[in-house]
C-alpha positions in Angstrom: 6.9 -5.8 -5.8 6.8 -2.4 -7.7 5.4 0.7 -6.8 2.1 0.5 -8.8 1.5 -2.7 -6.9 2.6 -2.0 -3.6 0.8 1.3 -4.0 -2.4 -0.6 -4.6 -1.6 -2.5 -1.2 -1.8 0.4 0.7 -4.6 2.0 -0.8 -6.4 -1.3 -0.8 -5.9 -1.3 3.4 -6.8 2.1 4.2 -10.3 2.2 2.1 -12.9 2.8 4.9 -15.4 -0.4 4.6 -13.0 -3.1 3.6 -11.7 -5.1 6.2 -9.4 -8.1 6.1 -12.0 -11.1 5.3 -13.3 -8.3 2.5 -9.7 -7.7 1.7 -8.8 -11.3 1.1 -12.1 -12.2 -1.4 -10.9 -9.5 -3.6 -7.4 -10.5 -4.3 -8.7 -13.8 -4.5 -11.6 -12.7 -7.4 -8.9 -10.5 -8.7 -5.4 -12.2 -8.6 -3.9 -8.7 -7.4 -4.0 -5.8 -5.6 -4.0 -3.1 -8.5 -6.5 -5.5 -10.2 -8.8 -4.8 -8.1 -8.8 -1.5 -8.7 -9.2 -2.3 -12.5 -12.0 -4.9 -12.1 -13.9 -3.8 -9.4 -15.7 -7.2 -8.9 -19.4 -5.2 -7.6 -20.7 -9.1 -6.4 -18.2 -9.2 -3.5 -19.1 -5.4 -2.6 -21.6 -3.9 -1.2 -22.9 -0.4 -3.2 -21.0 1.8 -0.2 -17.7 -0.3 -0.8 -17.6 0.1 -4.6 -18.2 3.3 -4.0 -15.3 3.8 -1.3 -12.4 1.6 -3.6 -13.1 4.1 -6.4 -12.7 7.0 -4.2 -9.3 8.1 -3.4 -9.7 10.8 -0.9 -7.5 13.4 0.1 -6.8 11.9 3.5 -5.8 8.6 1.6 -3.9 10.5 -0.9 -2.3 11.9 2.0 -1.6 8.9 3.7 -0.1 6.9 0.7 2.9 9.9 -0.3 3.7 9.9 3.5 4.0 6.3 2.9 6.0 6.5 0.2 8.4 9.2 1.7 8.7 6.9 4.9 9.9 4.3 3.0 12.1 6.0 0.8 14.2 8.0 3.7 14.8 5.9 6.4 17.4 6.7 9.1 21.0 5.8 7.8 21.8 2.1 8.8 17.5 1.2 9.2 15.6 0.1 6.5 11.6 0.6 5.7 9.7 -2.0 4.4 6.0 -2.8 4.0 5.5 -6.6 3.8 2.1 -7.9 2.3 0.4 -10.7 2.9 1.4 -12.1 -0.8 5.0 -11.4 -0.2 7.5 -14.0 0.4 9.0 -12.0 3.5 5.5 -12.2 5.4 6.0 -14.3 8.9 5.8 -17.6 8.6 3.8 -17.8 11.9 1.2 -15.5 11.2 0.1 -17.3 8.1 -0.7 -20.0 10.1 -3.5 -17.6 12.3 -6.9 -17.1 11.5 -6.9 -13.4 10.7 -3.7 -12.4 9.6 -3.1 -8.7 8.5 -3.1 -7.8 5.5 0.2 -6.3 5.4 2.5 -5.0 8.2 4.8 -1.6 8.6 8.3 -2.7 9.5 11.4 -1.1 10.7 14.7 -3.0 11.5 18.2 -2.9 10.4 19.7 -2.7 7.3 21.7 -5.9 7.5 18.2 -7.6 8.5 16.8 -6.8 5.2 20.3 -7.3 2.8 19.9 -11.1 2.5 17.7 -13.9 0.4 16.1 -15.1 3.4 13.2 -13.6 4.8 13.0 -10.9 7.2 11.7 -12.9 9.8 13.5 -16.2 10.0 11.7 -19.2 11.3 13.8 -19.2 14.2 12.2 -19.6 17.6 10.3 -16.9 19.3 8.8 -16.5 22.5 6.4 -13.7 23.0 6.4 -12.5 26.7 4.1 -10.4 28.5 2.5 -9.1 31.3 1.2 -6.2 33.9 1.7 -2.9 32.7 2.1 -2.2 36.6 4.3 -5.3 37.7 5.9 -5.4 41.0 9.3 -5.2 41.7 9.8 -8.9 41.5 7.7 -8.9 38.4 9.8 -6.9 36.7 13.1 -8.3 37.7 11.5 -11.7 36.5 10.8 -10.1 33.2 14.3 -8.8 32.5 15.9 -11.9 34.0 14.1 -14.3 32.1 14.3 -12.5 28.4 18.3 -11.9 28.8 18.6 -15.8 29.2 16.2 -17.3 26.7 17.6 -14.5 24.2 21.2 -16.0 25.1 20.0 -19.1 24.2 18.6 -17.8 21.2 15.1 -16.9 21.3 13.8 -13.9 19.4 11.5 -12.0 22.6 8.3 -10.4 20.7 6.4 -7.9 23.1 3.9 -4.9 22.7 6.3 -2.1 23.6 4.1 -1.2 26.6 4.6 0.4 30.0 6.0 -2.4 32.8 6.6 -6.2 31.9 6.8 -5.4 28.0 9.6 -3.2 28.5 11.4 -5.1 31.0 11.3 -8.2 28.0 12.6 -6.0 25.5 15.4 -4.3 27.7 16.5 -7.7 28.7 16.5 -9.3 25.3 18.7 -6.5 24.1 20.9 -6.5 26.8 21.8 -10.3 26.1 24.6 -11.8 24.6 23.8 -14.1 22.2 26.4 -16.2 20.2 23.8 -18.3 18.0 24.2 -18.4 14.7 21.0 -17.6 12.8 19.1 -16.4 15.6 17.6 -13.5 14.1 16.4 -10.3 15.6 17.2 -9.7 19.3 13.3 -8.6 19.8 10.2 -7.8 18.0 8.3 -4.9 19.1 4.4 -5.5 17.8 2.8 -1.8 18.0 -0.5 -0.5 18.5 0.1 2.6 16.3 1.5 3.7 13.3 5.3 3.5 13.0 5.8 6.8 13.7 3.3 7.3 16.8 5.6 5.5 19.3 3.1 5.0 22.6 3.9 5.1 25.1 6.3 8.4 24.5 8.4 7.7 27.3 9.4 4.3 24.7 11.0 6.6 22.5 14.9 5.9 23.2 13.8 2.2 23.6 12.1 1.8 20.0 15.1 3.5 18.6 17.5 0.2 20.6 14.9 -2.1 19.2 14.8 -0.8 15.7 18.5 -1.2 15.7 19.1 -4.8 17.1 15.1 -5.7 16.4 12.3 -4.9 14.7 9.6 -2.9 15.2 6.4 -3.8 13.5 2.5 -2.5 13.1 -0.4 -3.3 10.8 -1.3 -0.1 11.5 -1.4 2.7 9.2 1.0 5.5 9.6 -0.3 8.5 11.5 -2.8 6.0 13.5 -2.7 7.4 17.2 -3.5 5.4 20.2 -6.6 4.4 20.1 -7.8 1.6 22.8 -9.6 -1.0 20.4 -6.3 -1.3 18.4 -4.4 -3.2 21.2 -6.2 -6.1 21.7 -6.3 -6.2 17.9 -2.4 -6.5 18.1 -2.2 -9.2 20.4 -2.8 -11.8 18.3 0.3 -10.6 16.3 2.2 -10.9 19.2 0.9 -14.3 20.1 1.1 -15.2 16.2 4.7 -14.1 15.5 5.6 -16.4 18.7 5.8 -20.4 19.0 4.7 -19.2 22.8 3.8 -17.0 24.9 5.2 -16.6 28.4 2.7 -14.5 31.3 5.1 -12.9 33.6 2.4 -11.4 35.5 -1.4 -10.3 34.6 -4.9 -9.5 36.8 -7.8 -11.5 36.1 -8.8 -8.6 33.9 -5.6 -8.1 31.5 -4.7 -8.0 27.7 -2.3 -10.2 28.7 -5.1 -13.1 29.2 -6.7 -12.1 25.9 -3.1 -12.7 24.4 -2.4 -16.2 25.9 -6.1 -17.0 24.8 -4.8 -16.1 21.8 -2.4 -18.3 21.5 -4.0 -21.4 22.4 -6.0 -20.8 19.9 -3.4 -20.6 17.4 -1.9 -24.0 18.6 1.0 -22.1 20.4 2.2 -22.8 23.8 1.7 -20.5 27.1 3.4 -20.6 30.2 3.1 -18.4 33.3 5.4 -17.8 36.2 3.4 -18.1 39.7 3.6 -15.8 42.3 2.4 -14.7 45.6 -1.4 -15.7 46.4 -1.5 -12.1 47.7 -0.6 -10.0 44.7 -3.3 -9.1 42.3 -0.6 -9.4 39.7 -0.5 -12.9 40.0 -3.8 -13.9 40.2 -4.4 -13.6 35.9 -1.3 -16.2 35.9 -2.3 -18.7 38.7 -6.0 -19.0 36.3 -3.7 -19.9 33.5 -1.9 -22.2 35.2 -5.1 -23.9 36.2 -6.7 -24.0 32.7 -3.4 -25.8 31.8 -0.8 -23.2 30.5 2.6 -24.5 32.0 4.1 -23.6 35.4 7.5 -22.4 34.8 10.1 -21.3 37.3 13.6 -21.2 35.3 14.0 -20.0 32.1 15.2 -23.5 31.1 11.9 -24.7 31.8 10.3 -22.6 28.5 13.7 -23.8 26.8 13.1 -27.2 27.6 9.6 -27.3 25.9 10.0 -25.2 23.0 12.9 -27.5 21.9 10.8 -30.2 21.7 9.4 -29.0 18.8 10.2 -28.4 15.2 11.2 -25.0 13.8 8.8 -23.3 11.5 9.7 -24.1 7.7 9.4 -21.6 5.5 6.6 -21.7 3.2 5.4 -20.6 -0.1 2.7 -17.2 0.8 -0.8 -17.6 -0.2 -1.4 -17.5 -3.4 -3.0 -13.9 -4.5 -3.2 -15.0 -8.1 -5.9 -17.2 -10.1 -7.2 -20.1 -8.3 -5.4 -23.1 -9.2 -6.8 -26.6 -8.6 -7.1 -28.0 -5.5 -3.8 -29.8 -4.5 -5.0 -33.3 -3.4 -3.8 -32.1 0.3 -6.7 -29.2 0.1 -8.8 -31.9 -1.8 -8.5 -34.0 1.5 -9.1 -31.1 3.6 -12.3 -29.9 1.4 -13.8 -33.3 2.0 -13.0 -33.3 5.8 -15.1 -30.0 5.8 -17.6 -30.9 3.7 -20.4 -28.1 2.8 -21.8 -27.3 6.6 -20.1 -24.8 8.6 -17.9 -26.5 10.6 -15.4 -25.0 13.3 -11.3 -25.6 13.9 -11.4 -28.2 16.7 -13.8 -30.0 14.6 -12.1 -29.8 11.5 -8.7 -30.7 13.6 -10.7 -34.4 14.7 -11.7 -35.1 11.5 -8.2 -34.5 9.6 -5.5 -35.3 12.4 -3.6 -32.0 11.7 -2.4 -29.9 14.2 -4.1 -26.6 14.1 -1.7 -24.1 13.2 -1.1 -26.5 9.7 -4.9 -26.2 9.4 -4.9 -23.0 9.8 -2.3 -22.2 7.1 -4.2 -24.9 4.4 -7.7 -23.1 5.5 -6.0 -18.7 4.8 -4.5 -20.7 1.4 -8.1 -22.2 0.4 -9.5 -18.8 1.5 -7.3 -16.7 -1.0 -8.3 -19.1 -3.7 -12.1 -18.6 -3.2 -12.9 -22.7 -2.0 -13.4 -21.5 1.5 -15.2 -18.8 3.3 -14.5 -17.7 7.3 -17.9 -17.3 8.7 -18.2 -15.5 12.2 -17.4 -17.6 15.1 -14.5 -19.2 13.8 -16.4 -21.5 11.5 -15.7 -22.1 7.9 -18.0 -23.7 4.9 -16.9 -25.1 1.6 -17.6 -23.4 -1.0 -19.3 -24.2 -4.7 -17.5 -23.3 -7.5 -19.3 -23.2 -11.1 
């Protein structure tokens, strides 16, 4: 991608008014991100959105050259990348979620980023997470548990944050894996901009993950800590993951809105019990209940996830003109019809697993067939 292009990206994201579902119409009206600067399609904006994309304002302007400088002066032996959503290098997992980002802010290791294959390889992942104020037993779990299934050659994807997130990135550096392939040791999944590292006391740890992992955000740089953004990144974290392991979390925890997360995305959770006495416990004994699996060993995660496949990779949506419906999406329009119609729906009446669906549904999206509605529904739509 050059820098006209990639420029057009960025500015694209930080315009205030246009958010993802916006974000996607355009490029798929347009075919790309500087052409939608050039065409402006007014139908798909409202007059305070035209207004806003052809605005540039000094804060943006401001923005987009520390952007550019970020990327150009990395330090020696890292490498900064944006990756958009059009971009071959984009996750395979997240294109299979319902509201994946537009583009994400990544940081990793040169040698990560020197190959043909994409940045993140379809190995397995496991996303782990939990308290932010574990016990001690919590927290030994956590550590214990991400140095084994790293060994056997997980990637570990956390949040970064205070207590089990930690703990599940230490451990997953700390192991010694002999896999070939296996990818990055960890994934760190930020609530901030690349260069706001939050908690502050993380700082020494983010450097170790940017140089045996990766550390990634959707977030612009410069964004601070603010509280809405976390449960926003979750869903990265679950999405990046073919599970998600609950060391420990209360009844009232991000942790729970992450594992909701994943089930919705078709990806497996699992939660480690623990005493009937410790608040910490209780948000993973109401998993366990609602069906997430019991798991005592780390085997036990390793025996489910290798019952199923590794990701493939896959072509990224297509940001260009709308081609004709392959006769896969032409049997997937017809399941759908012209009503609004949610995912477990649409799963009964095509047999595909959800995560398939998902991708087939972002795909249709970007080529202007389907629209998401709120609620998690989508409807067909007519084209003249």
């Amino acid at each position: 991608m050059d820098s006209v292009e990639l420029s057009a990206w960025l500015r694209l994201s930080l315009t205030p008014g246009i958010n993802r579902t916006v974000a996607r119409r355009l490029l798929a009206q347009c075919g790309s991100a500087s052409a939608v600067f050039e065409q402006l399609p007014t139908a798909l904006l409202t007059p305070a959105q035209t207004t806003a994309l052809r605005t540039l304002s000094a804060q943006q302007q401001q923005t987009l050259q520390a952007t550019q400088q970020w990327l150009q002066s990395p330090p020696a032996g890292l490498v900064h990348a944006v990756i958009t959503l059009g971009d071959a290098r984009y996750p395979v997992g997240l294109l299979e979620t319902a509201d994946p980002p537009l583009l994400l802010y990544v940081a990793g290791a040169a040698e990560m980023f020197s190959g043909a294959g994409p940045v993140f390889p379809p190995q397995q992942a496991l996303a782990m997470v939990g308290s932010r104020n574990p016990t001690a037993q919590g927290a030994i779990d956590a550590l214990a548990f991400a140095r084994e299934l790293r060994a056997a050659g997980l990637s570990i994807v956390s949040g970064m944050a205070l207590g089990i997130d930690a703990a599940a990135h230490t451990g997953a550096l700390e192991a010694d894996c002999a896999v070939p392939g296996a990818g990055p040791a960890t994934i760190a999944v930020l609530g901030t901009g690349l260069d706001q590292i939050y908690p502050r006391r993380h700082e020494a740890l983010a450097q170790r993950i940017a140089r045996q992992g990766l550390l990634v955000s959707e977030y612009p740089l410069g964004t601070p800590p603010l509280a809405a953004h976390f449960p926003q990144r979750n869903r990265i974290i679950a999405g990046l993951a073919q599970g998600t392991l609950v060391v420990e979390a209360a009844l009232a925890s991000g942790s729970l809105i992450t594992a909701r997360l994943a089930v919705e995305q078709g990806r497996e959770v699992f939660a480690i019990p623990g005493s009937i006495h410790a608040p910490q416990s209780r948000g993973c004994h109401a998993l366990i209940r609602q069906g997430a699996k019991l798991v005592e060993t780390a085997q036990d995660v390793l025996d489910e996830l290798q019952g199923l496949p590794l990701r493939q990779p896959v072509p990224p949506p297509r940001v260009t003109a709308p081609p004709p419906a392959s006769p896969v999406h032409g049997g997937l329009l017809s399941a759908l019809g012209f009503g609004p119609l949610g995912l477990d729906e649409l799963v009964a009446r095509t047999g595909w697993d959800a995560a398939h669906l998902q991708a087939a549904l972002l795909e249709l999206e970007l080529a202007g067939r389907v629209a998401r509605l709120p609620g998690g529904l989508f409807q067909r739509l007519e084209r003249g």
